[in-house]
C-alpha positions as CSV (number, residue, x, y, z in Angstrom):
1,X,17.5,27.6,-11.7
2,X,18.3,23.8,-10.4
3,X,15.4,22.6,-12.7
4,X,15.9,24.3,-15.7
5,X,19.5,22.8,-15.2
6,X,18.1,19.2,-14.6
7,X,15.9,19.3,-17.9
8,X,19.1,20.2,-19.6
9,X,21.1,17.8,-18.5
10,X,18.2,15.0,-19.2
11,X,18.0,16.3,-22.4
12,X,21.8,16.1,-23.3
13,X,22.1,12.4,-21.8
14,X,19.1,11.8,-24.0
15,X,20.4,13.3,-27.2
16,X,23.8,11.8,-26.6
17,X,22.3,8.0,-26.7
18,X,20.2,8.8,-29.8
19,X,23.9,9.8,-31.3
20,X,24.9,6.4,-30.2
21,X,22.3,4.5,-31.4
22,X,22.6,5.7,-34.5
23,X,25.9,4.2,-35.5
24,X,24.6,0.9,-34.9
25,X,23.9,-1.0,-38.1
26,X,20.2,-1.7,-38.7
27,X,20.4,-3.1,-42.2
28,X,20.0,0.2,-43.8
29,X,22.6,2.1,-45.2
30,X,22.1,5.1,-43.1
31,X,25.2,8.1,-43.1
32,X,25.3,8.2,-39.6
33,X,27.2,5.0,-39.6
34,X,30.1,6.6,-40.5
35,X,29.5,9.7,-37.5
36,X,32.8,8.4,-35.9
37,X,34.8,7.4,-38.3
38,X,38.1,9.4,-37.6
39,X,40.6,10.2,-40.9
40,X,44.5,10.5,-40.4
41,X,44.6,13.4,-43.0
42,X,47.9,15.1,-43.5
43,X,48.8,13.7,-39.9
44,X,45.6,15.2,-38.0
45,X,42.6,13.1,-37.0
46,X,39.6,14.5,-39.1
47,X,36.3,13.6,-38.9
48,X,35.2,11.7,-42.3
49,X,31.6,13.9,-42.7
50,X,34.1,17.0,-42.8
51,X,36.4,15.5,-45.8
52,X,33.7,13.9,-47.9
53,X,30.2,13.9,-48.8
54,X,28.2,10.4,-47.7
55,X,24.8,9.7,-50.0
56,X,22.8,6.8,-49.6
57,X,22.2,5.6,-53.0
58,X,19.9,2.9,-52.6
59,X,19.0,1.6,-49.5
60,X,22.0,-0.7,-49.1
61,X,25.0,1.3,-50.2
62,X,26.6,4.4,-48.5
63,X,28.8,6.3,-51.1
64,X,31.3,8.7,-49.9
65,X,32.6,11.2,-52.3
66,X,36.0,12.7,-50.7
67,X,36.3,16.4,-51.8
68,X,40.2,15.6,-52.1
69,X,40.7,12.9,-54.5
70,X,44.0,12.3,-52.9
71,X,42.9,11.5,-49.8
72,X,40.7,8.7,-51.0
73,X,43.1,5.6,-49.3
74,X,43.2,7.5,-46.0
75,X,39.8,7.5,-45.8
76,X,39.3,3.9,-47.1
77,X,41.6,2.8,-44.5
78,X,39.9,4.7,-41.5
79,X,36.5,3.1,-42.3
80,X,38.5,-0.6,-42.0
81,X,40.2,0.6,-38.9
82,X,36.4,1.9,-37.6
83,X,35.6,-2.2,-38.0
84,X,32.0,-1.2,-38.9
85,X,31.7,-4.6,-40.7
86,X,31.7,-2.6,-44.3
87,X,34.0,-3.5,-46.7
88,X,34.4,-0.7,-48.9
89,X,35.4,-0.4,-52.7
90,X,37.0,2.3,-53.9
91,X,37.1,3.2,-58.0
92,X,39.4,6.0,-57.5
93,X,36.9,8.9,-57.0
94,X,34.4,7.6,-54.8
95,X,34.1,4.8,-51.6
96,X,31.2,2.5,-51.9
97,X,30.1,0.6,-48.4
98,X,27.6,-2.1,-49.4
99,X,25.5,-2.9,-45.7
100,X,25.3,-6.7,-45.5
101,X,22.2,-8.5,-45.4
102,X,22.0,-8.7,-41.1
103,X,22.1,-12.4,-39.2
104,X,20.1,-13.7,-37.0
105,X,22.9,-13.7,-34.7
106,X,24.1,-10.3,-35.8
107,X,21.1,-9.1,-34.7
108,X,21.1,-10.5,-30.9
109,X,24.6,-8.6,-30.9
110,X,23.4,-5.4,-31.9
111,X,20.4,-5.5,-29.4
112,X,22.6,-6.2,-27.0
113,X,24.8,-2.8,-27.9
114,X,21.7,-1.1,-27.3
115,X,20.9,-2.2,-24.1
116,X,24.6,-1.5,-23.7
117,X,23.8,2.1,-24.6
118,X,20.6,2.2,-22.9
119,X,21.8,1.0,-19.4
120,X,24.4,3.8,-19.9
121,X,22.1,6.7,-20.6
122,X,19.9,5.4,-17.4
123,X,23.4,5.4,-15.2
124,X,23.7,8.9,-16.6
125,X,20.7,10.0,-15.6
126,X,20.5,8.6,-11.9
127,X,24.1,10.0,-11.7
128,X,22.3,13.6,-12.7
129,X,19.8,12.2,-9.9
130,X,22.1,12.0,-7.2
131,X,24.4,15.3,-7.7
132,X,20.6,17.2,-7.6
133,X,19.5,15.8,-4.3
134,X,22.6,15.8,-2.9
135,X,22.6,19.5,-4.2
136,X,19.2,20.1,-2.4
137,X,20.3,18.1,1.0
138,X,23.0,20.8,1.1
139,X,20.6,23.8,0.5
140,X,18.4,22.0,3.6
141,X,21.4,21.7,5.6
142,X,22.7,25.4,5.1
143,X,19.1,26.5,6.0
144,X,18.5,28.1,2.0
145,X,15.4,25.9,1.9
146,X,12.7,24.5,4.1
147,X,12.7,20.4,5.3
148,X,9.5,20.5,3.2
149,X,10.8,22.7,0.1
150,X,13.6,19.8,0.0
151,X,11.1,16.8,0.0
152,X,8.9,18.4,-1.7
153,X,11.9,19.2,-4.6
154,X,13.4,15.4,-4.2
155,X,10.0,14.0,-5.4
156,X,9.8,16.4,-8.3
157,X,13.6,15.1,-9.1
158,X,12.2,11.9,-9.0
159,X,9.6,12.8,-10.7
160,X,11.7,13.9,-14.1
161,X,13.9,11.2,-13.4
162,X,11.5,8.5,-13.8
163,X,10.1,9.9,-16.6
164,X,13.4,10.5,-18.5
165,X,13.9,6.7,-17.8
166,X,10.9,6.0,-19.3
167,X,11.7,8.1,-22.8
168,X,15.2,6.2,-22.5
169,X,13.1,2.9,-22.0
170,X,10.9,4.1,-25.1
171,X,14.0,5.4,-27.9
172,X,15.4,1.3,-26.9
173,X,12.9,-0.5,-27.9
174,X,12.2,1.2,-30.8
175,X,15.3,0.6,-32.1
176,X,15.6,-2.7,-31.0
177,X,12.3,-3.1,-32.9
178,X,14.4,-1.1,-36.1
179,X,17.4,-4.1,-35.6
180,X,14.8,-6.9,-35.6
181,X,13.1,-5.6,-38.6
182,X,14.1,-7.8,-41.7
Protein backbone atom coordinates (compact mmCIF):
# COMPACT_ATOMS: atom_id res chain seq x y z
CA UNK A 1 0.00 0.00 0.00
CA UNK A 2 3.07 2.48 1.11
CA UNK A 3 4.37 2.18 -2.50
CA UNK A 4 1.54 2.51 -4.51
CA UNK A 5 1.08 5.73 -2.21
CA UNK A 6 4.70 6.88 -2.95
CA UNK A 7 4.29 6.52 -6.88
CA UNK A 8 1.23 8.76 -6.38
CA UNK A 9 2.61 11.23 -4.57
CA UNK A 10 5.80 11.33 -7.12
CA UNK A 11 3.55 11.59 -9.71
CA UNK A 12 1.44 14.59 -8.29
CA UNK A 13 4.67 16.61 -7.36
CA UNK A 14 5.64 15.85 -10.92
CA UNK A 15 2.48 16.92 -12.58
CA UNK A 16 2.18 19.91 -10.33
CA UNK A 17 5.72 21.39 -11.75
CA UNK A 18 4.80 20.61 -15.32
CA UNK A 19 1.59 23.00 -14.45
CA UNK A 20 4.12 25.50 -13.30
CA UNK A 21 6.30 25.45 -15.98
CA UNK A 22 3.88 25.99 -18.21
CA UNK A 23 2.93 29.53 -17.29
CA UNK A 24 6.31 30.57 -17.99
CA UNK A 25 6.71 32.53 -21.16
CA UNK A 26 8.75 30.75 -23.80
CA UNK A 27 8.15 33.04 -26.78
CA UNK A 28 5.22 31.28 -27.94
CA UNK A 29 1.86 32.20 -27.40
CA UNK A 30 0.76 29.20 -25.59
CA UNK A 31 -2.96 29.25 -23.53
CA UNK A 32 -1.58 28.02 -20.65
CA UNK A 33 -0.09 31.39 -19.90
CA UNK A 34 -3.15 32.57 -18.76
CA UNK A 35 -3.90 29.05 -16.30
CA UNK A 36 -3.82 31.46 -13.34
CA UNK A 37 -5.09 34.42 -14.29
CA UNK A 38 -7.95 34.96 -11.66
CA UNK A 39 -11.20 37.31 -12.89
CA UNK A 40 -13.15 39.54 -10.23
CA UNK A 41 -16.50 38.60 -11.93
CA UNK A 42 -19.59 39.92 -10.34
CA UNK A 43 -17.43 40.10 -7.07
CA UNK A 44 -16.12 36.27 -7.08
CA UNK A 45 -12.66 35.32 -8.14
CA UNK A 46 -13.13 33.19 -11.40
CA UNK A 47 -10.71 31.55 -13.26
CA UNK A 48 -10.31 33.28 -16.89
CA UNK A 49 -10.33 29.61 -18.99
CA UNK A 50 -13.96 29.26 -17.31
CA UNK A 51 -15.24 32.91 -18.61
CA UNK A 52 -13.64 32.96 -22.02
CA UNK A 53 -12.34 30.94 -24.76
CA UNK A 54 -8.23 31.46 -25.37
CA UNK A 55 -7.06 30.51 -29.19
CA UNK A 56 -3.73 30.93 -30.38
CA UNK A 57 -4.04 32.60 -33.59
CA UNK A 58 -0.68 32.65 -34.82
CA UNK A 59 2.14 31.82 -33.00
CA UNK A 60 2.59 35.12 -31.22
CA UNK A 61 -0.90 36.24 -30.19
CA UNK A 62 -3.33 34.62 -27.55
CA UNK A 63 -6.92 35.76 -28.26
CA UNK A 64 -9.47 35.46 -25.62
CA UNK A 65 -13.03 35.50 -26.58
CA UNK A 66 -15.14 36.23 -23.18
CA UNK A 67 -18.50 34.47 -23.56
CA UNK A 68 -20.02 37.62 -21.67
CA UNK A 69 -19.27 40.66 -23.57
CA UNK A 70 -19.73 42.56 -20.52
CA UNK A 71 -17.24 41.29 -18.73
CA UNK A 72 -14.57 42.07 -21.21
CA UNK A 73 -12.70 45.15 -18.83
CA UNK A 74 -12.75 42.69 -15.87
CA UNK A 75 -10.94 40.43 -17.60
CA UNK A 76 -8.52 42.85 -19.35
CA UNK A 77 -7.69 44.12 -16.06
CA UNK A 78 -6.95 40.69 -14.29
CA UNK A 79 -4.45 39.75 -17.03
CA UNK A 80 -2.56 43.36 -16.18
CA UNK A 81 -2.96 42.56 -12.52
CA UNK A 82 -1.45 38.80 -13.43
CA UNK A 83 1.83 40.99 -14.65
CA UNK A 84 2.51 38.34 -17.29
CA UNK A 85 4.35 41.03 -19.29
CA UNK A 86 1.35 41.02 -22.05
CA UNK A 87 -0.27 44.01 -22.78
CA UNK A 88 -3.52 43.26 -24.06
CA UNK A 89 -5.86 45.16 -26.66
CA UNK A 90 -9.25 44.88 -26.35
CA UNK A 91 -11.72 45.83 -29.61
CA UNK A 92 -14.74 45.33 -27.57
CA UNK A 93 -15.48 41.64 -28.31
CA UNK A 94 -12.27 40.00 -28.01
CA UNK A 95 -8.67 40.48 -25.84
CA UNK A 96 -5.62 40.16 -27.93
CA UNK A 97 -2.17 39.39 -25.92
CA UNK A 98 0.74 39.87 -28.51
CA UNK A 99 3.96 37.61 -26.77
CA UNK A 100 7.03 39.91 -27.13
CA UNK A 101 9.96 38.96 -28.94
CA UNK A 102 12.06 37.36 -25.58
CA UNK A 103 15.64 39.21 -24.37
CA UNK A 104 18.54 37.87 -23.81
CA UNK A 105 18.15 38.92 -20.34
CA UNK A 106 14.60 37.89 -20.24
CA UNK A 107 15.62 34.68 -20.89
CA UNK A 108 18.37 34.26 -17.90
CA UNK A 109 15.26 35.31 -15.74
CA UNK A 110 12.89 32.79 -16.89
CA UNK A 111 15.66 29.95 -16.55
CA UNK A 112 16.10 31.04 -13.40
CA UNK A 113 12.06 30.51 -12.48
CA UNK A 114 12.60 27.18 -13.57
CA UNK A 115 15.23 26.15 -11.53
CA UNK A 116 13.05 28.00 -9.00
CA UNK A 117 10.33 25.44 -9.83
CA UNK A 118 12.61 22.65 -10.23
CA UNK A 119 14.43 23.03 -6.81
CA UNK A 120 10.82 23.09 -5.42
CA UNK A 121 9.52 19.91 -6.98
CA UNK A 122 12.99 18.14 -5.72
CA UNK A 123 12.23 19.58 -1.98
CA UNK A 124 8.81 18.10 -2.59
CA UNK A 125 9.88 14.96 -3.28
CA UNK A 126 12.70 14.42 -0.55
CA UNK A 127 9.95 15.80 1.83
CA UNK A 128 7.73 12.62 0.34
CA UNK A 129 11.20 10.85 1.07
CA UNK A 130 11.43 11.55 4.59
CA UNK A 131 7.63 11.07 5.78
CA UNK A 132 8.11 7.27 3.94
CA UNK A 133 11.12 6.29 5.92
CA UNK A 134 10.21 7.81 8.82
CA UNK A 135 6.89 5.83 8.15
CA UNK A 136 8.83 2.56 7.79
CA UNK A 137 11.35 3.31 10.98
CA UNK A 138 8.06 3.30 12.86
CA UNK A 139 6.66 0.02 11.37
CA UNK A 140 10.48 -1.39 12.44
CA UNK A 141 10.13 0.03 15.76
CA UNK A 142 6.43 -1.33 16.45
CA UNK A 143 7.84 -4.75 15.33
CA UNK A 144 5.18 -4.78 11.84
CA UNK A 145 8.27 -5.33 9.79
CA UNK A 146 11.63 -6.99 9.96
CA UNK A 147 15.27 -4.82 10.48
CA UNK A 148 15.85 -6.25 6.96
CA UNK A 149 12.19 -5.64 5.42
CA UNK A 150 12.97 -1.86 6.51
CA UNK A 151 16.38 -1.59 4.85
CA UNK A 152 15.55 -3.39 2.34
CA UNK A 153 12.19 -0.86 1.73
CA UNK A 154 14.50 2.43 2.50
CA UNK A 155 16.66 1.54 -0.54
CA UNK A 156 13.65 0.90 -2.74
CA UNK A 157 12.42 4.55 -1.43
CA UNK A 158 15.58 5.68 -2.46
CA UNK A 159 15.43 4.03 -5.24
CA UNK A 160 12.12 5.91 -6.67
CA UNK A 161 13.30 8.88 -5.22
CA UNK A 162 16.34 9.16 -7.18
CA UNK A 163 14.79 8.36 -10.14
CA UNK A 164 11.88 10.81 -9.72
CA UNK A 165 14.77 13.49 -9.31
CA UNK A 166 16.16 12.47 -12.28
CA UNK A 167 12.65 12.90 -14.45
CA UNK A 168 12.38 16.36 -12.50
CA UNK A 169 16.19 16.91 -13.59
CA UNK A 170 14.96 15.80 -17.25
CA UNK A 171 11.26 18.04 -17.70
CA UNK A 172 14.04 21.26 -16.47
CA UNK A 173 16.25 21.17 -18.90
CA UNK A 174 14.04 20.62 -21.51
CA UNK A 175 12.36 23.53 -20.91
CA UNK A 176 15.17 25.58 -20.21
CA UNK A 177 16.27 24.36 -23.65
CA UNK A 178 12.33 25.57 -24.86
CA UNK A 179 13.30 29.30 -23.12
CA UNK A 180 16.67 29.44 -24.93
CA UNK A 181 15.26 28.58 -28.13
CA UNK A 182 15.02 31.82 -30.42
Amino acid sequence: MAKKSLEEKIEVTKNVLKENLNTVRAGRANPALLDKVMVSYYGVPTPLKSLSNITTPDPRTLMVAPFDASSIGDIEHAINEANLGLNPSNDGKVIRLTIPQLTEERRKELIKHVKKFGEDAKVAVRNIRREENEELKKQEKAHEITEDDCKSELDNVQKKIDKAVKEIDAIIESKNKEVMEV
